[in-house]
N, C-alpha and C positions, 0 to 999 in steps of 0.2 A: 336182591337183584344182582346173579355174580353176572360180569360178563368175562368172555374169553378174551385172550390178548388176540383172535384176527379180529374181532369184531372192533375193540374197544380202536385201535389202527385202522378198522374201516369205518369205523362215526366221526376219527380223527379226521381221517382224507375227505368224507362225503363233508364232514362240515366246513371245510375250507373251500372245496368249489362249491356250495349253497352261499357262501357270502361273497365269494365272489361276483355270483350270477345275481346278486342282487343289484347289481350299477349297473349302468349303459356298456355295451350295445345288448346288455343279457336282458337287462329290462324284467327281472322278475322281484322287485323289494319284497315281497311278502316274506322270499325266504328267509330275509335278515332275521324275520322274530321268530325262528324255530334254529338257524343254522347253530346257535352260541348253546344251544340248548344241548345238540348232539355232542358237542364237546365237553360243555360238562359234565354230561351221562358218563360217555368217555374216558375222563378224567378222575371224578370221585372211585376212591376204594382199590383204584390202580396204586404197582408197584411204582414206587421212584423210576425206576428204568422205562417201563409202559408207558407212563406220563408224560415222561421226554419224549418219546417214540409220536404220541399222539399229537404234543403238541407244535412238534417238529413237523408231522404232516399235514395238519392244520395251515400254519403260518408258509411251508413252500408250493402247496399247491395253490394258497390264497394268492401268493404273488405271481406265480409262473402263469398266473390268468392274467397277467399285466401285460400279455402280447402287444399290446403295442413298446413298450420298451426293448423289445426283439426286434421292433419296424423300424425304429431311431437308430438303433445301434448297426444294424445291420447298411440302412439305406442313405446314413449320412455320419456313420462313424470309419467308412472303409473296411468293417471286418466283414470277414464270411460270415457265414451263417451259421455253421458249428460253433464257432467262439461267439457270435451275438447270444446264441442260446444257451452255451456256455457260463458269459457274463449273467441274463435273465435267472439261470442256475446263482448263481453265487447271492444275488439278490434273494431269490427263494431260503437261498442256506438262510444269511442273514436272520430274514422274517420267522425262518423255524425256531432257532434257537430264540430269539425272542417272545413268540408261543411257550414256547418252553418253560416261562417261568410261569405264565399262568396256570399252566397244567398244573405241574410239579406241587404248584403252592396249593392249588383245591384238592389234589391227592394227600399233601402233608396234612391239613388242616382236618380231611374226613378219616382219617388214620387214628382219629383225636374227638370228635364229636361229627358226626355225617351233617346234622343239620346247619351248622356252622360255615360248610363249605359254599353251602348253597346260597346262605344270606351273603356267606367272602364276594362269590362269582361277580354281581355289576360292580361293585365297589373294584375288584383287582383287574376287571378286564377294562374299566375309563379309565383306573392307572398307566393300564401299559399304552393305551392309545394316547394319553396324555405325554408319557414318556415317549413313545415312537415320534412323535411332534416336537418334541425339545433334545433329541440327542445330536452332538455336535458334528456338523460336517453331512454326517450321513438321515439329519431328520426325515421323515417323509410322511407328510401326513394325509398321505393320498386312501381316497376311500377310506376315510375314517367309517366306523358301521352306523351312526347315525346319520347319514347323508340317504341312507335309503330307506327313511322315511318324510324327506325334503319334498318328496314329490305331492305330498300334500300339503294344501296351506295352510290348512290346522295347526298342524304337527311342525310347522316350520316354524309360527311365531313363537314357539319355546324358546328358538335361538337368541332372542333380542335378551333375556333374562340369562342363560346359561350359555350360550353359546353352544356350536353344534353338539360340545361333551354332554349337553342336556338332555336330546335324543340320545346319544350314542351307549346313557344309562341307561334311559326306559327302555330302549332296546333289550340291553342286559338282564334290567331287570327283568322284563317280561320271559328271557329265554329262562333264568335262574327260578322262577315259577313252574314255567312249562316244565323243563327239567324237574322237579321238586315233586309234579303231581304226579310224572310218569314212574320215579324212582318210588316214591313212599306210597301210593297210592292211597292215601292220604283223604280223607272226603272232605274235611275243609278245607285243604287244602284246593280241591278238586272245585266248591265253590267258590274260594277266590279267583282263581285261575277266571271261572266262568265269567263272575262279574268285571273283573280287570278286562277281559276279553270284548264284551258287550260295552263297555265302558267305550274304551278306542276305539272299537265300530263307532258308538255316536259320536265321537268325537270328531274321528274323521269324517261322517257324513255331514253334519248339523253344524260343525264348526269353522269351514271357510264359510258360511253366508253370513257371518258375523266380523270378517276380516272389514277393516276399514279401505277405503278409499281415498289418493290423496289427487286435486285436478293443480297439473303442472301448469305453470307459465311463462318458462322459458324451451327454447330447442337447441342443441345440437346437432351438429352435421358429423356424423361417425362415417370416416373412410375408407372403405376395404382397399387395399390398396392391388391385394390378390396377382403379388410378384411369388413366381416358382422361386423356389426354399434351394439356394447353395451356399456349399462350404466354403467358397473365397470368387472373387469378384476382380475384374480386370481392371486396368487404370483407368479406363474409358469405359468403364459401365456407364453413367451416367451419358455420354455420347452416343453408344450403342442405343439406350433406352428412353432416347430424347421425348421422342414419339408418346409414349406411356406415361412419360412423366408432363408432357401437356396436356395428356389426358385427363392425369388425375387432377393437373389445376384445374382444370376448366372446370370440372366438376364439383372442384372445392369452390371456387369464387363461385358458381353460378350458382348453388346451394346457399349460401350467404348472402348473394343479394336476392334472392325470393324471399326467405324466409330469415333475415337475420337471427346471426348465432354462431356461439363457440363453434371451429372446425377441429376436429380431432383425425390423426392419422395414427395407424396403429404402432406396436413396439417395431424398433427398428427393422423393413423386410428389406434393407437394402443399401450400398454404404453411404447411408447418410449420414453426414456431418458436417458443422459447421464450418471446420479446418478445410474442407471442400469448398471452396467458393462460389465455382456453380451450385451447389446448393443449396449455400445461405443465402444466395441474391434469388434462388426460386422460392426458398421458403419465405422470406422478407417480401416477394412482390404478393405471393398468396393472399400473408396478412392485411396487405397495404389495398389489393385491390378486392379485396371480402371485406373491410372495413369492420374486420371483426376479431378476436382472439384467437389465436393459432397453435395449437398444441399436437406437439407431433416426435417421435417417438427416434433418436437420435446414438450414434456414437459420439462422446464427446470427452476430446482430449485435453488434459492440461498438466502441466510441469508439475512437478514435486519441489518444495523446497531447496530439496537437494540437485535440481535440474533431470531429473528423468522425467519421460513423458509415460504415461498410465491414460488409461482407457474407462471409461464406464458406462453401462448401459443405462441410459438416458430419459427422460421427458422431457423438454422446454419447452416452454410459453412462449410467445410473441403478441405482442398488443397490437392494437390495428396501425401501429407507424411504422410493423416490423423489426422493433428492439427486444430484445431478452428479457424479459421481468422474471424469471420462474425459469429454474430448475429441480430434478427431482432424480437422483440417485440411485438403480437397484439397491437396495440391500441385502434382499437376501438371493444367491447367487445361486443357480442351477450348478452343485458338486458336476466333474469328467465333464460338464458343458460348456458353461463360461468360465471358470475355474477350474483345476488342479491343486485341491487338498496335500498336505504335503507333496509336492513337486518333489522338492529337493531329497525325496526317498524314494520316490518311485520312477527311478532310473530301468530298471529292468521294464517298464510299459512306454518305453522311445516312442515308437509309433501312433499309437493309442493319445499320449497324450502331446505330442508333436502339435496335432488338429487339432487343439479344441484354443479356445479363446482363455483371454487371460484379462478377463477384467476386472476392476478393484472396486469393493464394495463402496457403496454410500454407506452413511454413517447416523444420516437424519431423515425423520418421516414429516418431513418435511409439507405446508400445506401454503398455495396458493392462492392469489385474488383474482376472481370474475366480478365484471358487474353484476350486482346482486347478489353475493355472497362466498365463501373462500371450498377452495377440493383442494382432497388430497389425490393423491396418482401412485397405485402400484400397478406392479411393470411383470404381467406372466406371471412366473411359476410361484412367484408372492399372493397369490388367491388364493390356494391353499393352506396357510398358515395362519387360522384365525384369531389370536392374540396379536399378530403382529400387525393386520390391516385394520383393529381397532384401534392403532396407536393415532390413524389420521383424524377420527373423530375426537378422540379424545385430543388429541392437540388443536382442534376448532374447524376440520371438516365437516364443511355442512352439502356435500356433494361430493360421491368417490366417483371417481375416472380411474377403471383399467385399460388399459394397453397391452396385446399380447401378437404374437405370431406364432401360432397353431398350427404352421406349414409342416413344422418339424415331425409333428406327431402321424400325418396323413390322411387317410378318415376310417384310421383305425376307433376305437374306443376313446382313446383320450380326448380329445375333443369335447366330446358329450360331456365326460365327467367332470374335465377343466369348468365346463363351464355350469355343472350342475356344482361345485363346489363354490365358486366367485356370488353365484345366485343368491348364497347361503352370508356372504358375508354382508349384503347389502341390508337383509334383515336386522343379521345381530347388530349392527349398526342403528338402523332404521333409515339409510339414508339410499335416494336414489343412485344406482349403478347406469354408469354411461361405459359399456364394454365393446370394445375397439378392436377388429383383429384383423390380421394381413388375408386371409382368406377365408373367415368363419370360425365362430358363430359370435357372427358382433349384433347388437341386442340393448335392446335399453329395458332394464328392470327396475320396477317400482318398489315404495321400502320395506314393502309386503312379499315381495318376493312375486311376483305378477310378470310376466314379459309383456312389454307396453306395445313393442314394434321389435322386429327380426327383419334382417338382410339374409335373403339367400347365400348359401355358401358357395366358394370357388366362383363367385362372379367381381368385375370392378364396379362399382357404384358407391352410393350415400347413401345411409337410412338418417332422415329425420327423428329423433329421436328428443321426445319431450323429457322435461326435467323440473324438478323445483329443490330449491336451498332446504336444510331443516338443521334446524340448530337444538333439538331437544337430544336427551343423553340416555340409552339405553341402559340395566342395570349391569349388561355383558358392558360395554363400553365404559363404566363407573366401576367395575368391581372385576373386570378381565374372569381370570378362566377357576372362577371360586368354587365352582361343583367338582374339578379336576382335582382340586389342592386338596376337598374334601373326602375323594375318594382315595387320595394317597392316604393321607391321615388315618381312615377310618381301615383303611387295607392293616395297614402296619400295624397300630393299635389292636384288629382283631385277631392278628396271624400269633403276634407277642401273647395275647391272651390267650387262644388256645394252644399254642405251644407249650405253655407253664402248666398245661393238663396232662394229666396219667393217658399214653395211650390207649386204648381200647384193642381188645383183643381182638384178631385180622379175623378168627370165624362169623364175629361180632358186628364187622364193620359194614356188612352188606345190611345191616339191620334194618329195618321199618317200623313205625312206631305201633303198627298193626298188631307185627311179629314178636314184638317183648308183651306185648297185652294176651298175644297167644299162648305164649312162655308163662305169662306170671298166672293164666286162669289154671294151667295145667296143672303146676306148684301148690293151688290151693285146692286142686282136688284130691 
């Protein structure tokens, strides 16, 4: 199966917009179990150079479909539009050259034994998603490729055992198949393929009626707070926005006394903090006259040892006397948004990083007490990183609460995904999600991953939002990200092993096991 260098650069590019188009707003997952396929094809039996090539167009067109990171930058970074799409560019670079080693390494590895490359491919491609998830400053582990098959509930409760890397295998694996039947043409191959195929059809048909059910007995009050998204704020905001902000009490206390229960307000849409005093005595009276738990989404300032004052992006608690029991830290920090990664060297980006916030990580995953049992609270663009929002359960979260403000994004794409990713953490956990946002999509999910109740977006209101404690420990939450660490292992170990092999001749390498049977019958006659 030779292919030419446009084509094997056109299954590179077609296979990066197919996985892209697998997430929201494209809404097509099926493509995820064919796009990883195109790329392997792509990639075995190609030069080192083609490889790159390929898997350079793979990884920039996968991200330059991340248009809304064009909407942020452009509509609340101050750039134009050229340099927003610019930056979105540099992003794409990034994610190529990261492709890149997956290529590279299925070309080396079939340079050496072809069928080798095919069993490499899920093990080296949850590697690198593994690693795009851990690399420092710049992680990003958005759209990871098993999230597009989340949309089933079947296919979702694998996460509670492996965590999303568990689909984001069988994905793999399934494309390193597909690819395998199409390259070798292979007939047992070609019935594996069938039965693997027929298999997850029943699975996903037959296997949510089997999902458990859990009946909650407590409620939340989640409140959209649905303040328009700006870059800085007048001294008198809160004077200017008196009006709105007795809105939202009245609708927080009135919620609380119908229906007692936690009131949650989403991550900070606006300068709230304590250091403010009109604040703290609006937040303190919320508590005092709901007669209930008060958890709302905060700047908050305090001294450094050394007397400087530092900033962080916030959760606190309030009990119904209106005192602080509970706070809870970002820790991991939106890089060029709330932070500036090396600062002190990127002098030549003044303007750029002039606007963006500067505040300092939490340090602990910290978990809280409710009557009835303790949550933990991440804050945004911490749903995304599912090693790290296991750390709540595993420290005696028996209830996650996120808090986000979604304004930033628009009702581009992100949105959906943010919250199709947060969706995913509540399972691998098994613990119910109370998700809070400044204008959508705030949503209470059950540990199944189920949406219990939804609030319209871009409105202000309250969704009531049931809940229950759960204190049992999923094997992802006991053993973290063990399918990940196993596909590095087994990456490395098989790359080292076929490496220490005699190449194979390049006429050779397009071979099929068909084709040497053709060869060897000729020879004996």
């Amino acid at each position: 199966m030779k292919l030419s260098r446009p084509l094997r650069l056109l299954l590179g590019l077609a296979s990066g917009l197919a996985l892209a188009f697998s997430f929201p707003n494209y809404n097509m997952p099926l493509l995820a179990w064919v796009a990883v396929a195109l790329l392997i094809l792509a990639s075995v039996g190609a030069s080192v150079a083609d490889a790159m090539m390929v898997g350079f167009l793979h990884g920039y067109f996968f991200y330059v479909s991340l248009t809304w990171i064009y909407v942020v930058i452009r509509d609340y970074g101050n750039v134009p539009g050229w340099q927003s799409f610019g930056i979105l560019s540099l992003i794409g670079i990034t994610g190529g050259f990261h492709m890149m080693i997956f290529t590279t390494g299925l070309a080396f590895v079939s340079r050496r034994r072809v069928g080798a490359a095919f069993l490499l491919a899920p093990f080296l491609w949850l590697t690198l998603e593994f690693i795009r998830t851990h690399l420092p400053i710049i992680a990003f582990s958005w759209n990871l490729s098993g999230y597009a098959a989340t949309g089933n509930l079947a296919f979702l409760q694998i996460t509670s055992l492996t965590g999303i890397y568990g689909l984001s295998f069988l994905i793999g694996a399934f494309n390193a198949l597909l690819a395998w039947v199409i390259y070798s043409r292979d007939r047992r191959a070609s019935v594996s393929l069938a039965i693997a195929t027929v298999a997850l059809i029943i699975f996903a048909i037959v296997g949510p009626h089997f999902v458990p059910t859990q009946a909650p007995r407590y409620v939340a009050h989640l409140v959209q707070t649905n303040f328009p998204v700006s870059e800085s704020y007048p001294a008198n905001w809160l004077d200017q926005h008196a009006a709105e902000m007795d809105e939202l009490e009245k609708i927080s206390v009135d919620a609380a006394k119908r229906a007692p229960g936690l009131v949650v307000w989403p991550e900070v849409p606006a300068p709230f903090s304590f250091s403010e005093p009109k604040f703290a005595e609006r937040a303190q009276r919320i508590a005092r006259e709901s007669a209930d738990e008060f958890l709302v989404g905060i700047v908050d300032w305090r001294k450094t040892p050394d007397k400087q004052w530092q900033a962080t992006n916030s959760a606190t608690l309030l009990n119904p006397l209106g005192q602080r029991i509970f706070t809870y830290d970002k820790i991991h920090l939106v890089p060029f948004g709330e932070y500036v990664p090396l600062r002190q060297y990127l002098t030549f980006a003044g303007r750029l990083t002039a606007d963006i916030s500067d505040f300092t990580p939490g340090t602990t995953y910290s978990v809280g007490e409710l009557p009835g049992g303790k949550f933990g609270t991440f804050i945004c663009y911490e749903a995304i990183f599912p090693n790290e929002v296991r750390h709540f359960a595993a420290n005696g979260a028996e209830l996650l609460v996120n808090i986000s403000n979604d304004g930033w994004f628009g009702r581009a794409a992100a949105p959906r995904q943010h919250l199709m990713m947060a969706r995913v953490r509540a399972v691998e956990s098994r613990r119910w999600l109370l998700r809070d946002t400044n204008n959508g999509y705030t949503v209470d999910i059950d540990p199944y991953g189920r949406t219990v109740a939804a609030l319209e977006t871009d409105v202000r209101g309250q969704l009531d939002a049931p809940y229950e404690f759960r204190s049992d420990r999923t094997l992802y939450v006991r053993w973290g990200d063990w399918i990940a660490w196993l596909s590095l292992f087994a990456s490395i170990a098989l790359m080292i092993r076929v490496g220490m092999m005699k190449r194979i001749d390049p006429d050779d390498s397009e071979s099929t096991p068909s084709a040497d049977k053709r060869r060897s019958s000729k020879r004996k006659k």
